[in-house]
Backbone bond lengths (Angstrom), bond angles and torsions (degrees), N, CA, C in turn:
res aa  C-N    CA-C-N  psi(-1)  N-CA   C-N-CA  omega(-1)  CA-C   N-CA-C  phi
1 X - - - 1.446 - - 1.535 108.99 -
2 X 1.134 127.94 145.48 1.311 146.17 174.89 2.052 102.83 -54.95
3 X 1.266 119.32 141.45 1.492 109.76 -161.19 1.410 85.43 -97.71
4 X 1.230 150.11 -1.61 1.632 149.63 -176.64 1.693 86.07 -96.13
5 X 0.854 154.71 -31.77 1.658 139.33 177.79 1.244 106.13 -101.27
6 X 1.728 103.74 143.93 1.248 112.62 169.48 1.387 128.69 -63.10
7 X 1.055 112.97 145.50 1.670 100.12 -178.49 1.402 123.21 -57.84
8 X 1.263 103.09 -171.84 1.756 116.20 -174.70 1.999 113.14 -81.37
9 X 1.221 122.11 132.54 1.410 106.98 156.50 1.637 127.74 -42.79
10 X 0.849 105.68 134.86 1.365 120.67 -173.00 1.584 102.97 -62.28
11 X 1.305 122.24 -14.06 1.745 115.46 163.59 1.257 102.99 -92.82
12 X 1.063 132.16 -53.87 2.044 127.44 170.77 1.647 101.07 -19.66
13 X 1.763 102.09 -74.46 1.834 97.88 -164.93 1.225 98.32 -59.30
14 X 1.341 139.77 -37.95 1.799 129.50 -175.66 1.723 99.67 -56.17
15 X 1.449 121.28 -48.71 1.186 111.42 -166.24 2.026 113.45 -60.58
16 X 1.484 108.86 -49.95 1.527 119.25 148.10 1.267 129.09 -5.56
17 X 1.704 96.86 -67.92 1.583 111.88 172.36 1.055 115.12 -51.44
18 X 1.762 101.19 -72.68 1.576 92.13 -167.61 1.799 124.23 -62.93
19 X 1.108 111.22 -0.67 1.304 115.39 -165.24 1.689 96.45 -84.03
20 X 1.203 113.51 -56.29 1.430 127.16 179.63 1.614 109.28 -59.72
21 X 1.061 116.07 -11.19 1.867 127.60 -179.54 1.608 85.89 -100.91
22 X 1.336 139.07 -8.95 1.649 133.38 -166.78 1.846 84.99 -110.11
23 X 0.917 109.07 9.45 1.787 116.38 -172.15 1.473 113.88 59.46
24 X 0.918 117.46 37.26 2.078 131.25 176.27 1.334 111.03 58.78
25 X 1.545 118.16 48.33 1.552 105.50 -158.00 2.346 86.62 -80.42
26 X 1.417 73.51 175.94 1.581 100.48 -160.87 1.553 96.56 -70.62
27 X 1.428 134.93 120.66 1.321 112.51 -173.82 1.548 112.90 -97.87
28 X 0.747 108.02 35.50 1.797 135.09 175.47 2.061 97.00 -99.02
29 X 1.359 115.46 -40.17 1.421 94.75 170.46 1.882 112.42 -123.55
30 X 1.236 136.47 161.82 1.073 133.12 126.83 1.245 129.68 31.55
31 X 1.701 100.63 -95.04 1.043 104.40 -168.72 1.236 136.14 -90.58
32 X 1.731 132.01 150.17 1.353 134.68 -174.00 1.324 99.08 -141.51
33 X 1.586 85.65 133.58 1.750 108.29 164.44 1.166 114.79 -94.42
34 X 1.698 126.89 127.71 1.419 151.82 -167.43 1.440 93.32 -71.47
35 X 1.728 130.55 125.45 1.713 120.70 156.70 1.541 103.78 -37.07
36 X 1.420 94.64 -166.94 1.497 122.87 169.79 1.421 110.40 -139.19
37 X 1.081 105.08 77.86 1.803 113.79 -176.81 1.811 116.32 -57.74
38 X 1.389 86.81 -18.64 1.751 113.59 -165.44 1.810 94.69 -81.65
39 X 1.057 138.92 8.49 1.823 153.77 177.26 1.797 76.60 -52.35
40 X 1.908 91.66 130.98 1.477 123.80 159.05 1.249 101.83 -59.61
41 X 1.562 157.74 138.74 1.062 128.45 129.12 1.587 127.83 -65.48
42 X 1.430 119.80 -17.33 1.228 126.97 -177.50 1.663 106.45 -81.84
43 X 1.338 96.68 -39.38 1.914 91.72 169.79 1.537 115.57 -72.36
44 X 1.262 115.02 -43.75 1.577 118.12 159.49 1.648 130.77 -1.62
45 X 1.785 95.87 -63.61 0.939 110.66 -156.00 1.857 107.22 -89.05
46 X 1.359 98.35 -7.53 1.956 103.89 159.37 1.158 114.64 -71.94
47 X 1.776 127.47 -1.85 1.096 99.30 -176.81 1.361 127.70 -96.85
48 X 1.402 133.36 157.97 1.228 134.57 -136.97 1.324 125.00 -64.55
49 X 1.292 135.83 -17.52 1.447 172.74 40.70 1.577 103.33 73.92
50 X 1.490 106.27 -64.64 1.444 110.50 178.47 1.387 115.04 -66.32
51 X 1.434 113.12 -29.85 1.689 100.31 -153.12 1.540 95.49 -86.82
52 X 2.047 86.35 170.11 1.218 109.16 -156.04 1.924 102.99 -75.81
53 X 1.454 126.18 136.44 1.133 116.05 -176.95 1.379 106.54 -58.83
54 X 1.800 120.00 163.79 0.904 116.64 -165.74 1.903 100.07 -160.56
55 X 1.567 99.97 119.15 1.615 113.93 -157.32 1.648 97.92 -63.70
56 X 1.318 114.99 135.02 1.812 137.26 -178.70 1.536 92.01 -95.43
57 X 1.379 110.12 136.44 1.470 114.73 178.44 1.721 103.76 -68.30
58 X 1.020 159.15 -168.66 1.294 153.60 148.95 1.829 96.28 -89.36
59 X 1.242 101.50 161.66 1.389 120.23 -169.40 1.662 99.04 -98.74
60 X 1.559 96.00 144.72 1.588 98.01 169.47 1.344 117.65 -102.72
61 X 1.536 101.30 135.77 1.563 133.47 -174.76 1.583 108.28 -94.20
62 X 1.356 109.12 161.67 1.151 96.51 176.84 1.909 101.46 -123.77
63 X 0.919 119.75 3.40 2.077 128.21 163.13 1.684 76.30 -84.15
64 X 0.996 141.07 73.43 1.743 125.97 138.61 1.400 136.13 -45.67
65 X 1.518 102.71 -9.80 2.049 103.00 175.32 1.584 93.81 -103.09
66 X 0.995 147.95 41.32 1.586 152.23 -171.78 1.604 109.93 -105.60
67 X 1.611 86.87 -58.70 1.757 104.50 -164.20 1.630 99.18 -69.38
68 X 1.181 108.49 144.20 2.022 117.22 177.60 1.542 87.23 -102.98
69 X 1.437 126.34 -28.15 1.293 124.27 -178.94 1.421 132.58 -174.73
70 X 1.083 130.78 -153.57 1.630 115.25 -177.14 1.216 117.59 -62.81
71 X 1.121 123.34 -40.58 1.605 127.37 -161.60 1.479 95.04 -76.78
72 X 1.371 127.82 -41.59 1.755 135.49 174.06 1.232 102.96 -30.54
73 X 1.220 103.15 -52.57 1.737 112.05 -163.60 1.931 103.68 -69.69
74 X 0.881 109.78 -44.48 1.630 105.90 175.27 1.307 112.19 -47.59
75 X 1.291 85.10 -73.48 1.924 94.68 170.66 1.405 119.21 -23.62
76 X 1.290 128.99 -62.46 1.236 161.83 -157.05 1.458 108.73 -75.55
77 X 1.345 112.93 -61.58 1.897 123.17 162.90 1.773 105.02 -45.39
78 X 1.436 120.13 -42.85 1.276 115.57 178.85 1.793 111.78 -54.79
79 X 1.494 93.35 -53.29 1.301 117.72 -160.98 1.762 96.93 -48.39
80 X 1.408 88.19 -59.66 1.820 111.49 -170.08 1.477 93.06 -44.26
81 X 1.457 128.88 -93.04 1.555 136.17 165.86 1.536 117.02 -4.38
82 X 1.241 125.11 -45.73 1.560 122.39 171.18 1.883 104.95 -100.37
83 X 0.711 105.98 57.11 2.013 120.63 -169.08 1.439 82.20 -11.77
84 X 1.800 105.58 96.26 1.432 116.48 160.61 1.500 110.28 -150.35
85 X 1.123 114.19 148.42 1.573 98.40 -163.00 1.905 91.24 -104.94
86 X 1.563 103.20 -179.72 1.536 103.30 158.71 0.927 137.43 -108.62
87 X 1.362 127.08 149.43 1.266 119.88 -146.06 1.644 132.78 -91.78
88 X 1.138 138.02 117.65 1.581 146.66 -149.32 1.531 96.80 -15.82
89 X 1.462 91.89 149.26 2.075 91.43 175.12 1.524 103.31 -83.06
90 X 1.302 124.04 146.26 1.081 136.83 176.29 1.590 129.90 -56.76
91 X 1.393 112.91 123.40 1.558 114.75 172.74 1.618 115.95 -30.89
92 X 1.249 132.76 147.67 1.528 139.69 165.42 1.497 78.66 -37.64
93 X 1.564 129.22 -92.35 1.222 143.47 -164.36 1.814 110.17 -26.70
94 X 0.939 104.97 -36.79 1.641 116.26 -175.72 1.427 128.63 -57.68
95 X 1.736 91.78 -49.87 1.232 127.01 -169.94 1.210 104.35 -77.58
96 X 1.852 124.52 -45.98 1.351 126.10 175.28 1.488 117.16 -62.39
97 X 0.942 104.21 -36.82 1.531 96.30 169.38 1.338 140.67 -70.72
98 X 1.890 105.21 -33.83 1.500 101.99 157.71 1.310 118.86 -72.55
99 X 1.399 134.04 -9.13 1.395 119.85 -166.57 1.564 91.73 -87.48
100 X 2.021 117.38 -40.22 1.413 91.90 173.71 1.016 148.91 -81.88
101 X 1.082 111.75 -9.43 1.921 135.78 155.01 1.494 112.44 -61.56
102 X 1.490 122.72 -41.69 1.565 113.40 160.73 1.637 120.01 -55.61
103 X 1.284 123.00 -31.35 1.381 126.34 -149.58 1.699 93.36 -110.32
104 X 1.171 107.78 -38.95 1.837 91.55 -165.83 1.554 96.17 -137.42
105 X 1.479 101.65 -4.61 2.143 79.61 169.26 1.745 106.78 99.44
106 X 1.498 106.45 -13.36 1.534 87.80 -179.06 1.940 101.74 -155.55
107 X 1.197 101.68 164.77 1.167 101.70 -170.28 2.080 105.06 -70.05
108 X 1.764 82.31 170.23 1.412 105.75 -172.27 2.089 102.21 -59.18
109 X 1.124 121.08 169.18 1.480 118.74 162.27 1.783 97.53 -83.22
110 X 1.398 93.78 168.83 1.717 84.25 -176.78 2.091 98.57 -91.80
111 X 1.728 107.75 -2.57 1.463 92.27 163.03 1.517 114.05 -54.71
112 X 1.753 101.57 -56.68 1.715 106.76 -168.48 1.348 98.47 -59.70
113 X 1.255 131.76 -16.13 1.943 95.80 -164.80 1.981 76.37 -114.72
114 X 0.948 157.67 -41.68 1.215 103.40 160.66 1.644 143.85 -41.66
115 X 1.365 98.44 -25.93 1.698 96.27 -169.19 1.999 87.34 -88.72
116 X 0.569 139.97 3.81 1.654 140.25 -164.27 1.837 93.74 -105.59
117 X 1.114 109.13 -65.04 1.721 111.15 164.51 1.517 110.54 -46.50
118 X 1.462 122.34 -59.05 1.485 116.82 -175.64 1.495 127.21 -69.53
119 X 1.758 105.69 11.23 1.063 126.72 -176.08 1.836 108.99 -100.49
120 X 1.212 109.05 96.42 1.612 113.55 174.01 1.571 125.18 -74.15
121 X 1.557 108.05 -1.08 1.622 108.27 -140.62 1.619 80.19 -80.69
122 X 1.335 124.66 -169.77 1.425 146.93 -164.76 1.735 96.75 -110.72
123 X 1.001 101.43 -25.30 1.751 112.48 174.86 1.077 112.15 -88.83
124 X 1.552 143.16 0.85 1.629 141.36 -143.61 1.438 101.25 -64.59
């Protein structure tokens, strides 16, 4: 609760409770599903959610100059599997424009994407 409002009647939070012990059914219908208070904790903890991640080798492709790196190669095994190739890497010009249309919604000025093209550095 917000600390500027007074709290709740003490039948409101009972009503809460018990409602949330009725498993929060929708009170627009009928019906409610009972929890399961009775949860294994030892079975619990198999579920898939819990476990510890666990590194996937990357898959072998057969375009091998494609991938820049592991995740390429996933991509790429998909790609390969539906016989589709990937698609040309993007112009300097290309690239500036999706990054500024990803980030703020509208294209570059044509100052920035000239000065972004006239930019050679490895940092551009």
């Amino acid at each position: 609760m917000p600390p500027e409002k007074p709290k709740l009647p003490a039948a409101v939070i009972a009503d809460f409770e018990r409602w949330t012990q009725m498993g929060a059914p929708d009170p627009r219908s009928a019906e409610a599903k009972p929890l399961n208070p009775a949860t294994d904790p030892q079975q619990a903890r198999g579920y898939w959610a819990f476990q510890l991640v666990k590194a996937a080798p990357p898959p072998t492709v057969k375009q091998t100059a494609w991938p820049a790196g592991p995740l390429d190669r996933f991509v790429l095994a998909k790609l390969e599997a539906h016989t589709l190739a990937p698609a040309p890497a993007a112009t300097t010009t290309e690239l500036l424009r999706r990054v500024y249309f990803d980030l703020t919604g509208l294209p570059p000025t044509p100052e920035e994407a000239m000065a972004f093209v006239a930019d050679k550095s490895a940092d551009a």
